[in-house]
VEXDREN-2710 file (C-alpha; in Angstrom, 1 decimal):
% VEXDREN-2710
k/r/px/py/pz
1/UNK/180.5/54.6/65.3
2/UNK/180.0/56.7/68.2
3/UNK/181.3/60.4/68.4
4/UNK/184.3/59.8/70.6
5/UNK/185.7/57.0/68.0
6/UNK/185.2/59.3/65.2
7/UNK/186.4/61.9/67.3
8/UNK/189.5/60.1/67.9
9/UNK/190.3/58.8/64.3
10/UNK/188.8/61.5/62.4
11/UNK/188.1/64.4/64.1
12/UNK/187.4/66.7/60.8
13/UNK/184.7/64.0/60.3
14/UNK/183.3/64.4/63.7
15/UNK/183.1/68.2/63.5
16/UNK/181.5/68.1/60.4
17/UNK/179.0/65.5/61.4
18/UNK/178.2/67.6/64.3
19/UNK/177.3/70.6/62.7
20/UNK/175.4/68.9/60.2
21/UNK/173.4/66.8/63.1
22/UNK/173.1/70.6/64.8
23/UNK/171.6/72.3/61.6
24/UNK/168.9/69.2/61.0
25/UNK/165.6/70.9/61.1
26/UNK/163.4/68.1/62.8
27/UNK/160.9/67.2/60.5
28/UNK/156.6/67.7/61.3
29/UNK/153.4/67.8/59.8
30/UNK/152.6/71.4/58.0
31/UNK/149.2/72.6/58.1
32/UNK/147.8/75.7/56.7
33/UNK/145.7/78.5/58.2
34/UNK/141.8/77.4/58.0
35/UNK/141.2/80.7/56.5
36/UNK/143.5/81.3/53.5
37/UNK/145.4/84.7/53.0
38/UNK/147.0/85.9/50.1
39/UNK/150.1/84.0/49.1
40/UNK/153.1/85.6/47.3
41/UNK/157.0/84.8/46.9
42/UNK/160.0/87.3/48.4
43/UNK/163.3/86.1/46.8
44/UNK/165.6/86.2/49.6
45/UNK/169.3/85.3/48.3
46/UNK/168.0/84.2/45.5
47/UNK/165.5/81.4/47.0
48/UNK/161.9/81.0/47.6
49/UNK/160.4/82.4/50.7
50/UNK/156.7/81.9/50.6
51/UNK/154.3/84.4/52.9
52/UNK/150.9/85.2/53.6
53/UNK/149.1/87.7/54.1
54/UNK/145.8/88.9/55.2
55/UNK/143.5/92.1/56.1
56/UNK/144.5/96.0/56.2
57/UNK/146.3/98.4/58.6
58/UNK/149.2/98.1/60.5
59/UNK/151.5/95.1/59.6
60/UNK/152.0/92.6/62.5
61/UNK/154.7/90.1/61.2
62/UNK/154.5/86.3/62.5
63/UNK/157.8/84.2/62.0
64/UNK/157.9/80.8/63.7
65/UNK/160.6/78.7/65.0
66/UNK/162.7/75.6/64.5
67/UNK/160.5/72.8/62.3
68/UNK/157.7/74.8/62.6
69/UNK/155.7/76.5/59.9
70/UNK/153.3/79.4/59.3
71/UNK/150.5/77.9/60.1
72/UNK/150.9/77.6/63.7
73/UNK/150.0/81.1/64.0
74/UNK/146.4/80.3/63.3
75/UNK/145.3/81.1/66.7
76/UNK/146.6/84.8/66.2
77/UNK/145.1/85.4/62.9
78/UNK/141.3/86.2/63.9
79/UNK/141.9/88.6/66.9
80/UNK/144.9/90.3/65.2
81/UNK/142.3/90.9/62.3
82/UNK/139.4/91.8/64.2
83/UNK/141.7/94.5/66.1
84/UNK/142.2/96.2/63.0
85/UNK/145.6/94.7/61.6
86/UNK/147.0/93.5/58.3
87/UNK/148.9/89.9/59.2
88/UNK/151.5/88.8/57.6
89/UNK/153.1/85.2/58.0
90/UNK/156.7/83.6/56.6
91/UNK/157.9/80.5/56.0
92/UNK/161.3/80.8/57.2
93/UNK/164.2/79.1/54.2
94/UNK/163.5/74.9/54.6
95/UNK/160.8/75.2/56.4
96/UNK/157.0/74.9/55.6
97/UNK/156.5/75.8/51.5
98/UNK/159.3/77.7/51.3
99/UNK/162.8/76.5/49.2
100/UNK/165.6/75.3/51.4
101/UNK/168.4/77.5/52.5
102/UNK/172.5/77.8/51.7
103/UNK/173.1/74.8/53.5
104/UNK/170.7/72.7/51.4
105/UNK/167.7/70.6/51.8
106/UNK/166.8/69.8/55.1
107/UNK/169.0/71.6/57.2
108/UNK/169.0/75.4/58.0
109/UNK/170.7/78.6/59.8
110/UNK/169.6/81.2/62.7
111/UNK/170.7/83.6/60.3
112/UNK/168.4/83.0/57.8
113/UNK/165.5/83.4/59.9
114/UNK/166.3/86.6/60.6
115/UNK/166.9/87.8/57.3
116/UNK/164.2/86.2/55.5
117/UNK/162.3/88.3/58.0
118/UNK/164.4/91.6/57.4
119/UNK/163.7/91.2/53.2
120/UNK/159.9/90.3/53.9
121/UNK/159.8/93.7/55.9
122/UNK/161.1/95.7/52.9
123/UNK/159.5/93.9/50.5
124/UNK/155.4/94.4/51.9
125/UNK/155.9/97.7/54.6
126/UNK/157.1/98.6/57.8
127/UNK/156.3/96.7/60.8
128/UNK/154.1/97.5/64.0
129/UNK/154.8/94.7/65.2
130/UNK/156.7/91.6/65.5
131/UNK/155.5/88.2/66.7
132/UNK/158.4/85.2/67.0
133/UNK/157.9/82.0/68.4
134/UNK/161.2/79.9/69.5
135/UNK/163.8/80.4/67.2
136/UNK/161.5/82.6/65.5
137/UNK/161.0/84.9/68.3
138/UNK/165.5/84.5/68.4
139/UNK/165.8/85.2/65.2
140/UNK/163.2/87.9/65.4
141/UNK/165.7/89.9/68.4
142/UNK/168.6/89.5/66.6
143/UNK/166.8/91.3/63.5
144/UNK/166.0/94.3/65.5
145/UNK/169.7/94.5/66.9
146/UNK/170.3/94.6/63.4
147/UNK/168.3/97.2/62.3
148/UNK/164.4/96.3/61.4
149/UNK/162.4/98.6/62.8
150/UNK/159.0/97.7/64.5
151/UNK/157.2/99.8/67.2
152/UNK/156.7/96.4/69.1
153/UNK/158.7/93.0/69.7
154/UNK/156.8/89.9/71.2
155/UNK/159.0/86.7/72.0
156/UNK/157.5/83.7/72.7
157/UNK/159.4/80.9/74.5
158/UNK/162.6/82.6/72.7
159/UNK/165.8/81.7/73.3
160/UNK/168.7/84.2/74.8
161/UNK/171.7/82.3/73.7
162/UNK/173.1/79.9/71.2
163/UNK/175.5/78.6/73.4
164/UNK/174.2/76.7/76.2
165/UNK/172.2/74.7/73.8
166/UNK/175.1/73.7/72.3
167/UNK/176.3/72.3/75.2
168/UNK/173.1/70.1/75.8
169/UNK/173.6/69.1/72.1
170/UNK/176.9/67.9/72.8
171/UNK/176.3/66.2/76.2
172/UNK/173.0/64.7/74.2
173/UNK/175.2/63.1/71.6
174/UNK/178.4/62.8/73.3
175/UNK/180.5/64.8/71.7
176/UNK/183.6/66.2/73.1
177/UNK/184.5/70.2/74.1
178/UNK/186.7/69.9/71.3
179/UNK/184.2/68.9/68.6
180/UNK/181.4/71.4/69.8
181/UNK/183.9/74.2/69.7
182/UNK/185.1/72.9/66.1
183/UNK/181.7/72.8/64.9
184/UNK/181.1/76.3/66.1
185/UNK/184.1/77.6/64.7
186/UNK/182.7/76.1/61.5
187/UNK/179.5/77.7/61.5
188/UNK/181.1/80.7/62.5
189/UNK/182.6/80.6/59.2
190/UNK/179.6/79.6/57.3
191/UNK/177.3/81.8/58.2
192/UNK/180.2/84.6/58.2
193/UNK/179.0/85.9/62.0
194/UNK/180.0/85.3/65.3
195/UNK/178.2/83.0/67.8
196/UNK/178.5/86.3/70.1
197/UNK/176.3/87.9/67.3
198/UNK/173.5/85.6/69.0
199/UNK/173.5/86.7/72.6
200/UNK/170.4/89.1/72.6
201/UNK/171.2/90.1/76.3
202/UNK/174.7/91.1/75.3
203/UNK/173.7/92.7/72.4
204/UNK/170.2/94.8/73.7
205/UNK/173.0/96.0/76.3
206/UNK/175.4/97.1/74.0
207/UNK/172.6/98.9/72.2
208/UNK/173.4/101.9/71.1
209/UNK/170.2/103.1/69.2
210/UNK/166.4/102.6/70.6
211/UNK/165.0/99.2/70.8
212/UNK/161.5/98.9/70.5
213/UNK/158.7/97.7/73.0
214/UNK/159.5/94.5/74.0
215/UNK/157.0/91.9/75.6
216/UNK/158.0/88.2/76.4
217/UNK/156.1/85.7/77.1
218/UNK/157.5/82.1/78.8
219/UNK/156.2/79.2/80.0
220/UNK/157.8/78.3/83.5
221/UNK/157.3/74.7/82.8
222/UNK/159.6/74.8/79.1
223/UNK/161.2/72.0/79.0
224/UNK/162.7/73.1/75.5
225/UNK/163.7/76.4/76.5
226/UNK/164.8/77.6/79.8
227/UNK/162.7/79.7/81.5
228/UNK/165.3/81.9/82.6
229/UNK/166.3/82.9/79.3
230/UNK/163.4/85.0/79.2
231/UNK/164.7/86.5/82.5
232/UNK/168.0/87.3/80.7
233/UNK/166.6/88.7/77.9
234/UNK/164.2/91.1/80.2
235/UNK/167.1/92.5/82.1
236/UNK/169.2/93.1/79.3
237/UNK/166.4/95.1/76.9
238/UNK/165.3/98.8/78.1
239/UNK/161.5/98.8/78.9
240/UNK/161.0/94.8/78.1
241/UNK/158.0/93.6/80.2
242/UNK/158.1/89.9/81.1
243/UNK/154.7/87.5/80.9
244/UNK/155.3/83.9/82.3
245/UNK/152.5/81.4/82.3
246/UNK/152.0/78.0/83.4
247/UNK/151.2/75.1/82.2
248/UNK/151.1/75.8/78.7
249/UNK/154.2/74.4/77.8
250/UNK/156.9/75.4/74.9
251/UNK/153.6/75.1/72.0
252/UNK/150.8/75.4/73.4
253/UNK/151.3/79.2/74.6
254/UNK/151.4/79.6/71.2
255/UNK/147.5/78.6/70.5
256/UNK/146.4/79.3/74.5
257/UNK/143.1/82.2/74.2
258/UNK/144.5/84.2/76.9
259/UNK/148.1/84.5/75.4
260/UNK/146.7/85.6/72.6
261/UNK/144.1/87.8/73.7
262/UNK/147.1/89.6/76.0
263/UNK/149.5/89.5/72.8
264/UNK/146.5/91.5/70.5
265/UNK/145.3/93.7/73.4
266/UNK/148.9/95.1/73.8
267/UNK/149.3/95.8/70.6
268/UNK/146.7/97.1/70.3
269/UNK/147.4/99.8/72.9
270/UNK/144.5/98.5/74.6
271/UNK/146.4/97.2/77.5
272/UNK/148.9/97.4/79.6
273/UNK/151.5/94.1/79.7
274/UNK/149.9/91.0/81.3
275/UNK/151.5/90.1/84.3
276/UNK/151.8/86.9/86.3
277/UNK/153.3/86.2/89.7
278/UNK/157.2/85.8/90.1
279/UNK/158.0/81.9/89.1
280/UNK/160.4/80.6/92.0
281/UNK/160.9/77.0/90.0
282/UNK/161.1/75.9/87.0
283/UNK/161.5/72.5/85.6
284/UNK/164.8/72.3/84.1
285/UNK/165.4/71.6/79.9
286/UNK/165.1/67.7/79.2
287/UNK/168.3/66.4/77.9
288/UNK/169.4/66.5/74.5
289/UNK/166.2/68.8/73.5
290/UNK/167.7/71.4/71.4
291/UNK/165.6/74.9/70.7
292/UNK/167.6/75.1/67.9
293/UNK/169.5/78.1/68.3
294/UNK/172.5/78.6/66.2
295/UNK/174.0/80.2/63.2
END
């Protein structure tokens, strides 16, 4: 049965459907870090969230995005160690070894990223810095405009906005306006937040208190996330610089040398923020890819 049949006869049934097919986390193979850390629990609402940590000095935080896992950080772990930091890696609630979140196995919520970050924070020590890829490096804003504190905030291939993913969610699967604004509504009340909570550019600009350094980093060839969300998100938040590559992709800039070595030297104080030239094109987001970015 498509979505505009159940639409038509059921249309409860079709936003429900929806917001379950929205909150899927996409399923992947987990590896670890080749070097081991030290692996503890932080009871976040009552659930599991594994972390890992290794080294001494200031804590640089690493929370990955939608499917992913903690382990994809691996590239970052030697250099952030060699320059003198403690690392510290999450398993966001569903994801990786950690238990699954409020809206059960195999499904998950923007918000819980963020929080499960927040509660690791208090639980091992203030943050110098703060690295988020995808819906990590979302989830990772929307924590600040929150209140974490961190002297520095790198987004990778982050997302600005819930909402026009949505829309390529619904044209994906053909669901109606009607349906997608249903199944938002819903969320809305699940996750006891407003979508609007979600816009980072609307919220770094109605900012009252300081944000911290902010450096992100885009691929102009994401075909996941839209290039120009990292555009949005620079405009919007006092001081952000803005580092777009090429070629790399929405997960390879995650594991590419020089984005790394750029990412450690900055925060490291050792350098200034990498620049590249001004991207005039970029390819647009395939249909019906989805960064996942929603309550």
């Amino acid at each position: 049965m498509t979505f505009r049949t159940l639409d038509t006869v059921a249309p409860a049934a079709a936003v429900a459907l929806a917001e379950r097919l929205w909150c899927t986390i996409p399923k992947g193979p987990v590896r670890p870090f080749d070097t081991p850390g030290e692996q503890f629990v932080v009871p976040v609402d009552g659930r599991a969230v594994v972390v890992e940590s290794w080294g001494e000095g200031p804590i640089v935080y690493l929370l990955h995005g939608w499917g992913g896992w903690r382990g994809q950080f691996g590239g970052f772990l030697g250099p952030l160690l060699d320059a003198g930091f403690r690392v510290v890696a999450l398993d966001a609630p569903g994801h990786g070894d950690s238990a699954p979140g409020a809206f059960g196995k195999g499904r998950g919520l923007l918000p819980e990223l963020s929080v499960a970050l927040t509660r690791v924070v208090e639980a091992v020590g203030p943050a110098h810095a703060v690295i988020g890829h995808s819906l990590g490096g979302s989830a990772a804003a929307i924590a600040v405009l929150d209140g974490l504190r961190t002297e520095h905030l790198v987004l990778v291939a982050a997302a600005a906005d819930p909402i026009p993913y949505t829309r390529d969610f619904a044209a994906a699967f053909g669901i109606s306006e009607a349906v997608r604004t249903g199944f938002l509504t819903k969320l809305e009340r699940r996750v006891k937040r407003r979508m609007s909570d979600f816009d980072i550019p609307a919220r770094a600009r109605a900012a009252v208190s300081a944000l911290p350094k902010a450096l992100v980093v885009h691929d102009a060839g994401d075909k996941e996330v839209r290039h120009s969300d990292a555009g949005a998100v620079v405009a919007a938040w006092p001081g952000a610089d803005l580092w777009s590559t090429e070629g790399l992709g929405h997960r390879r800039i995650l594991r590419a040398p020089e984005v790394v070595a750029g990412v450690v030297s900055r925060l490291a104080g050792s350098g200034a923020a990498p620049t590249a030239a001004p991207v005039e094109h970029e390819a647009p987001a395939e249909p019906g890819t989805r960064v996942h970015a929603t309550a």
